[in-house]
KEVOKE-209000 format. One line per 2 residues: their letters; for each residue z, x, y of C-alpha. Coordinates in Angstrom, 3 decimals. Layout:
N
a = Z X Y  ...
***
This chain:
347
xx = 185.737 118.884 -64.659  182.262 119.854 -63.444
xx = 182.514 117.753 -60.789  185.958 118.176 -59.570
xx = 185.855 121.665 -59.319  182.137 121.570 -57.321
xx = 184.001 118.710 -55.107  186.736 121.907 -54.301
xx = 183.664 124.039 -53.800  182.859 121.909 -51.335
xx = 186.194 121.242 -49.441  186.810 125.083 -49.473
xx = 183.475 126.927 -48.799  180.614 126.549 -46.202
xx = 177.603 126.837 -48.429  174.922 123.980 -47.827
xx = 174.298 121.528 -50.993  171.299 123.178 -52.355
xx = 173.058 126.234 -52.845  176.086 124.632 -54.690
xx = 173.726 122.777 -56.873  171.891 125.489 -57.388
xx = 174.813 127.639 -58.932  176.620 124.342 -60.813
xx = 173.191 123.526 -62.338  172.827 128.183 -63.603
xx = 176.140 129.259 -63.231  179.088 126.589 -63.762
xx = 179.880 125.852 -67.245  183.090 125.202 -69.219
xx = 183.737 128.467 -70.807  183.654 130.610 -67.540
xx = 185.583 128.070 -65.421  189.598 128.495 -64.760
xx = 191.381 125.943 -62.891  194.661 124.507 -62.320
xx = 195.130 120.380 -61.811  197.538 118.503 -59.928
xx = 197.498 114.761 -61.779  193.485 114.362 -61.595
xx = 192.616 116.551 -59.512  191.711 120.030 -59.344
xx = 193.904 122.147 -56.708  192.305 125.863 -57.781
xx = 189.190 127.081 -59.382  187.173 130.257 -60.727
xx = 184.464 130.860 -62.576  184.650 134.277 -64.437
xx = 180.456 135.289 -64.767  179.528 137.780 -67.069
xx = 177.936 141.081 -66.119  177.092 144.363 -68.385
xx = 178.434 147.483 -66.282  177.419 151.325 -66.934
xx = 180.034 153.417 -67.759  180.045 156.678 -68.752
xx = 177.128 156.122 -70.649  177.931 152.776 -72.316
xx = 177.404 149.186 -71.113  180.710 147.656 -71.242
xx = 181.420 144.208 -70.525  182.846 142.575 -66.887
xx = 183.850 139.416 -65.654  183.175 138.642 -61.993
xx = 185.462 136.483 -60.385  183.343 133.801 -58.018
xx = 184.167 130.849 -56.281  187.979 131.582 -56.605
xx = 189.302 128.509 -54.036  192.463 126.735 -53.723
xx = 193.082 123.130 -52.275  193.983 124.017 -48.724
xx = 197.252 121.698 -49.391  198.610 123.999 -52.141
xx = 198.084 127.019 -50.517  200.534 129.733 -49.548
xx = 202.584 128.447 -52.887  201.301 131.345 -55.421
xx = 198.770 128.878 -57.039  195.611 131.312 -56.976
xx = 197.907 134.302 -58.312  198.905 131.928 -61.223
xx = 195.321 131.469 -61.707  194.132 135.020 -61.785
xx = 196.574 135.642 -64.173  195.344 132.776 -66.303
xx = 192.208 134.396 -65.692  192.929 137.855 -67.038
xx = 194.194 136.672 -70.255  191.586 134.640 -71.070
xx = 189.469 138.062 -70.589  191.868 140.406 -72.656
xx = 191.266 138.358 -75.301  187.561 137.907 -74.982
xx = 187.470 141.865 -75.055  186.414 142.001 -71.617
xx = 187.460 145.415 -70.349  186.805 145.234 -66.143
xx = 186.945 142.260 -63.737  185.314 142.674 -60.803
xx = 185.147 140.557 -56.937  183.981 140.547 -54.099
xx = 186.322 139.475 -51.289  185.336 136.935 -48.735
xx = 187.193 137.780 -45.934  188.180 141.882 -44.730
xx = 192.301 140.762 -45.666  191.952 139.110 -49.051
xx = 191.125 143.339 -50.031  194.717 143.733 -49.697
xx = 195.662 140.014 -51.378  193.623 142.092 -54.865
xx = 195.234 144.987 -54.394  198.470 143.161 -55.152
xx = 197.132 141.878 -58.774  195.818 145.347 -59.544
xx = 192.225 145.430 -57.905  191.217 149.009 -56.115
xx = 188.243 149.100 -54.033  185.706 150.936 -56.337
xx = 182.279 149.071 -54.775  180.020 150.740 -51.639
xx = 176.764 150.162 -50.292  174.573 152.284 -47.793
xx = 172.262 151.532 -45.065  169.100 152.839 -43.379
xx = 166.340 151.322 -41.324  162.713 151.699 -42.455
xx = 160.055 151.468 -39.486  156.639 151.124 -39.585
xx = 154.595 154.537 -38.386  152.488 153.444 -35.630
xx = 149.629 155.009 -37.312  150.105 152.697 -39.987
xx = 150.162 149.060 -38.262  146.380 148.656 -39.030
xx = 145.746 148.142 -42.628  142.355 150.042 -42.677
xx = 144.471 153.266 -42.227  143.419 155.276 -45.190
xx = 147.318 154.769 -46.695  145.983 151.377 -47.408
xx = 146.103 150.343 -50.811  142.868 149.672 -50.942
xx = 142.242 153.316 -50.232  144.916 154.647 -52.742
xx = 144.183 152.358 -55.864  147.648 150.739 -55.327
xx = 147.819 147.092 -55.964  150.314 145.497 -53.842
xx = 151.709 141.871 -55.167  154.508 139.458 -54.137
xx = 156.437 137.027 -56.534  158.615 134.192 -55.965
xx = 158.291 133.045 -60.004  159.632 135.150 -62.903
xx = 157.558 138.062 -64.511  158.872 139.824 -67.132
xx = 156.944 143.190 -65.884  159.123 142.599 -62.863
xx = 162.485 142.263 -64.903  161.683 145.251 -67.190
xx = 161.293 147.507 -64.743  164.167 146.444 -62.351
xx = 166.266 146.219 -65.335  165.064 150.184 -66.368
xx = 165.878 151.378 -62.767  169.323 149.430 -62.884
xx = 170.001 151.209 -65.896  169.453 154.757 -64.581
xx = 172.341 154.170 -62.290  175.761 155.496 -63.974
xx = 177.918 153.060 -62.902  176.699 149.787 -61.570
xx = 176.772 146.233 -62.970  173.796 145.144 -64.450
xx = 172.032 141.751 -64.295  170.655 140.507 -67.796
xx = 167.583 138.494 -67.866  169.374 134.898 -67.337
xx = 170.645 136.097 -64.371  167.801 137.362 -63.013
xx = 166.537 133.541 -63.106  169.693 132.662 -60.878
xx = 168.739 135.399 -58.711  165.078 134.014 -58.143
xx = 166.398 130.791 -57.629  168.628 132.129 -54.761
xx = 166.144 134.095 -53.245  164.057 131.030 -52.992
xx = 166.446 128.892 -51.165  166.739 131.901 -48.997
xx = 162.830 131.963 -48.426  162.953 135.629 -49.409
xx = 160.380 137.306 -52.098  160.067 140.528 -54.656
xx = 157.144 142.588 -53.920  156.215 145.232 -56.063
xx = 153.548 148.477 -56.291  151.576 149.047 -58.911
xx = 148.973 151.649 -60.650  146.887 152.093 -63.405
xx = 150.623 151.984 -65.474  152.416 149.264 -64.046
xx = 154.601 149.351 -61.516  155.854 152.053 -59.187
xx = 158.232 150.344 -56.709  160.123 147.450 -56.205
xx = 161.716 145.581 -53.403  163.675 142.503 -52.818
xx = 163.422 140.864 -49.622  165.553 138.257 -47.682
xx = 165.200 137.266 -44.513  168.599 136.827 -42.110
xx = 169.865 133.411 -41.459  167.215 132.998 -38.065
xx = 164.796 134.582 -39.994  164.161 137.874 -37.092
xx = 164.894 140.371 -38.998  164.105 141.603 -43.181
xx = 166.663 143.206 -45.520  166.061 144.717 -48.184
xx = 168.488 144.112 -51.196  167.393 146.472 -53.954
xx = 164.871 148.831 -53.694  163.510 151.126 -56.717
xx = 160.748 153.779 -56.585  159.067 156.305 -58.831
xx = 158.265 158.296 -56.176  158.923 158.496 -51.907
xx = 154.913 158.179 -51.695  155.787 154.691 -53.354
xx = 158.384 154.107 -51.665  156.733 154.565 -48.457
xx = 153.621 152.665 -49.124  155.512 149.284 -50.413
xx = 157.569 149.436 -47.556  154.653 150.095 -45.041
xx = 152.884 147.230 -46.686  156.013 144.613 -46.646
xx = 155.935 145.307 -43.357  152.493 144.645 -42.509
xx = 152.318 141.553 -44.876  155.594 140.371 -43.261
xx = 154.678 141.464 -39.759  157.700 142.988 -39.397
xx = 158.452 146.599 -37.460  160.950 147.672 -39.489
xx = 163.244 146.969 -42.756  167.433 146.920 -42.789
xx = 167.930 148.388 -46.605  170.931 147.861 -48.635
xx = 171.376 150.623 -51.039  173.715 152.618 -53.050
xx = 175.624 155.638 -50.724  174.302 158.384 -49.881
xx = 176.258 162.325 -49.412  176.916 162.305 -45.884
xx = 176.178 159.232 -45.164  178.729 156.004 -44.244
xx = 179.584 153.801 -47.015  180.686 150.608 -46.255
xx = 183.551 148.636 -48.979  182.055 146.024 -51.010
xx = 183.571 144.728 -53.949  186.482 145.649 -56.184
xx = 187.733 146.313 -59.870  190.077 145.965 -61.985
xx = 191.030 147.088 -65.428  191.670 144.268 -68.076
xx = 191.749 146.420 -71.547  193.441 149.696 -71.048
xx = 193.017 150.957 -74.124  189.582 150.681 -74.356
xx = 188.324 151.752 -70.783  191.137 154.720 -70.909
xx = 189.586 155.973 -74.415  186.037 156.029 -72.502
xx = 187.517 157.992 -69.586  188.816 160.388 -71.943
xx = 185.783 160.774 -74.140  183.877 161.690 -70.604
xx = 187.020 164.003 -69.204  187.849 165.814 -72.695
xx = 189.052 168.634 -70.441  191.860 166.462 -68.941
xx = 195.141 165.997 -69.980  197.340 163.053 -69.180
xx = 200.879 161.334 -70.369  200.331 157.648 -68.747
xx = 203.436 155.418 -68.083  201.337 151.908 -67.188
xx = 202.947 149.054 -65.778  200.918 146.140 -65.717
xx = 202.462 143.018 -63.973  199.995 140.359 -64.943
xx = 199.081 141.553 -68.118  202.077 143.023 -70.585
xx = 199.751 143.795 -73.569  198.055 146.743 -71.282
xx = 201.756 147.856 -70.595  203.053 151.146 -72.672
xx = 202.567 154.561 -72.621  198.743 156.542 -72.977
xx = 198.392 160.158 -73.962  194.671 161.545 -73.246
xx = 193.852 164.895 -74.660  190.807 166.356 -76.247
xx = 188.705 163.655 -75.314  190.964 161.219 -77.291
xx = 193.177 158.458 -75.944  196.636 157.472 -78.410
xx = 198.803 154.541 -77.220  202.458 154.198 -78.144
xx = 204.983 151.597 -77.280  207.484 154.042 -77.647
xx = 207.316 156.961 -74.894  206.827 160.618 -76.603
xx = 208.589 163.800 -75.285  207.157 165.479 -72.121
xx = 206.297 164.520 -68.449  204.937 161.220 -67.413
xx = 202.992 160.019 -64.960  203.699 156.801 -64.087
xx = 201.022 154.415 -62.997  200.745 150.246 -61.697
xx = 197.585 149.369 -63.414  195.669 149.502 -59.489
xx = 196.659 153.107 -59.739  195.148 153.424 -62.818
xx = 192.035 151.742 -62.304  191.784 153.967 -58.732
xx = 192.124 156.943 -60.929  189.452 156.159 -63.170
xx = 186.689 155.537 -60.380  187.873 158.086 -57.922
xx = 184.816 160.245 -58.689  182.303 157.373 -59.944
xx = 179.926 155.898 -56.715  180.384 152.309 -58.296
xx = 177.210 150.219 -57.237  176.435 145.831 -57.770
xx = 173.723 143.962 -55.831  172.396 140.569 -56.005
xx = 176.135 139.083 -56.374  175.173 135.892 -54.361
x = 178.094 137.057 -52.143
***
């Protein structure tokens, strides 16, 4: 199967073959794979990848959909939506209780939204550029000056995980990345020739950035960036760019107030129940009667009542006003005021 589903990979996406073997070799295996076969071969293909999100104060579990393809001579015939819905059921009854994409192209945002998807994901963007006063390393914000020790790694460290992982965690609702994955993001940020360079004191470190250059290598962005302070902040960027000889930095970063947010990736609710029972527990001054209509997955369908920071389900609707939801209503309702954040998807 491995290799019929990596020979769709290939047929449907652009990626070169050290990439592809890169993620068959970390990512692909049996249990997160979906497909759909036509005689011997495969015609569609997911892989559903495993990421912790925080949510209202818990880490619940998610399963991102990548490398969803279809056989370009079956397409247009409804095989990837029979797929995703092989997909979610295979998640509702692994307990997962979000899936979450990114879309490859601007249109397929409305091809999710059909199967219950709401765009939940945005990133940010600023420019950092190097203070002319700053270009010549004997400037007394040196870290030579400051007792900063600047370092750059390519290899795992687990100083480097712990504290990305810690600042990751801080956020209250972005997906994490566990400690295997960070292994698939080194590897990916090797192929890309990019680096993680970090700031340290006398007590470890004090920022963190992940660097990739563009595809001609002119420019630097910078994919995650965590600080303990702007003084940090501002010295491991002035020093990436000196190091890098680069005159400024394009950072990716979670939204800003006031600032333009740009749509990233979606979500989707899998396990009503569940997710509506944390909503509740972080709302307890809301009250709701929820009529849910869930195409693709029946066992979410039924009717919620959320009051006191408690959530009952009934098959059987109880007396008073409903409101009646599609389950992309739903799942638009629950992250209308959360600023949903992921990174490092290998999008």
């Amino acid at each position: 199967m491995r290799e019929k589903v990596k020979k769709l990979w290939k047929l449907c996406f652009s990626d070169n073959d050290e990439f592809i073997d890169m993620y068959f070799n970390l990512r692909y295996n049996s249990e997160v794979n979906v497909a759909i076969e036509s005689g011997d071969e495969v015609i569609a293909a997911l892989q559903m990848l495993p990421y912790p999100i925080t949510f209202h104060g818990n880490s619940v579990p998610t399963a991102y959909i990548s490398g969803a393809c279809t056989h370009p001579d079956y397409r247009s015939r409804g095989v990837m939506r029979e797929l995703l819905s092989q997909a979610f059921g295979r998640m509702y009854r692994n307990n997962i209780a979000f899936t979450t994409l990114i879309p490859a192209e601007p249109w397929l945002f409305g091809y999710y939204a059909r199967v219950g998807y709401t765009t939940a994901f945005r990133y940010g963007k600023r420019t950092f550029h190097l203070p002319t006063s700053e270009t010549d390393t004997s400037s007394p914000t040196s870290s030579a000056k400051t007792g900063w020790c600047f370092q750059a790694y390519t290899d795992y460290d687990e100083d480097v995980y712990q504290y990305m992982n810690r600042k990751m965690q801080e956020r209250p609702c972005c997906l994490q990345h566990t400690k295997a994955d960070f292994h698939v993001i080194l590897a990916d940020l090797n192929l890309s020739r990019g680096c993680i360079f970090t700031l340290s004191d006398e007590f470890g470190i004090a920022a963190l950035a992940i660097v990739y250059p563009d595809e001609e290598a002119s420019k630097l962005f910078i994919n995650e960036l965590f600080a303990d302070t702007p003084e940090a902040e501002r010295l491991l960027l002035t020093r990436i760019c000196q190091d890098m000889q680069a005159e400024s930095l394009d950072i990716i970063m979670p939204p800003v107030k006031d600032q333009s947010a740009f749509d990233l990736g979606m979500i989707r609710i899998i396990q009503a129940k569940p997710v509506l029972q944390l909503y509740a527990a972080a709302h307890p001054e809301e009250e709701m009667n929820i009529d849910l209509i869930d195409n693709e997955l029946s066992a979410n369908n039924g009717y919620y009542y959320l009051n006191k920071g408690k959530c009952m389900y009934s098959h059987r609707r109880l007396p008073g006003a409903h409101e009646r939801l599609t389950i992309g209503q739903l799942t638009e309702k629950v992250f209308a005021s959360e600023r949903a954040y992921m990174s490092l998807m290998l999008n």
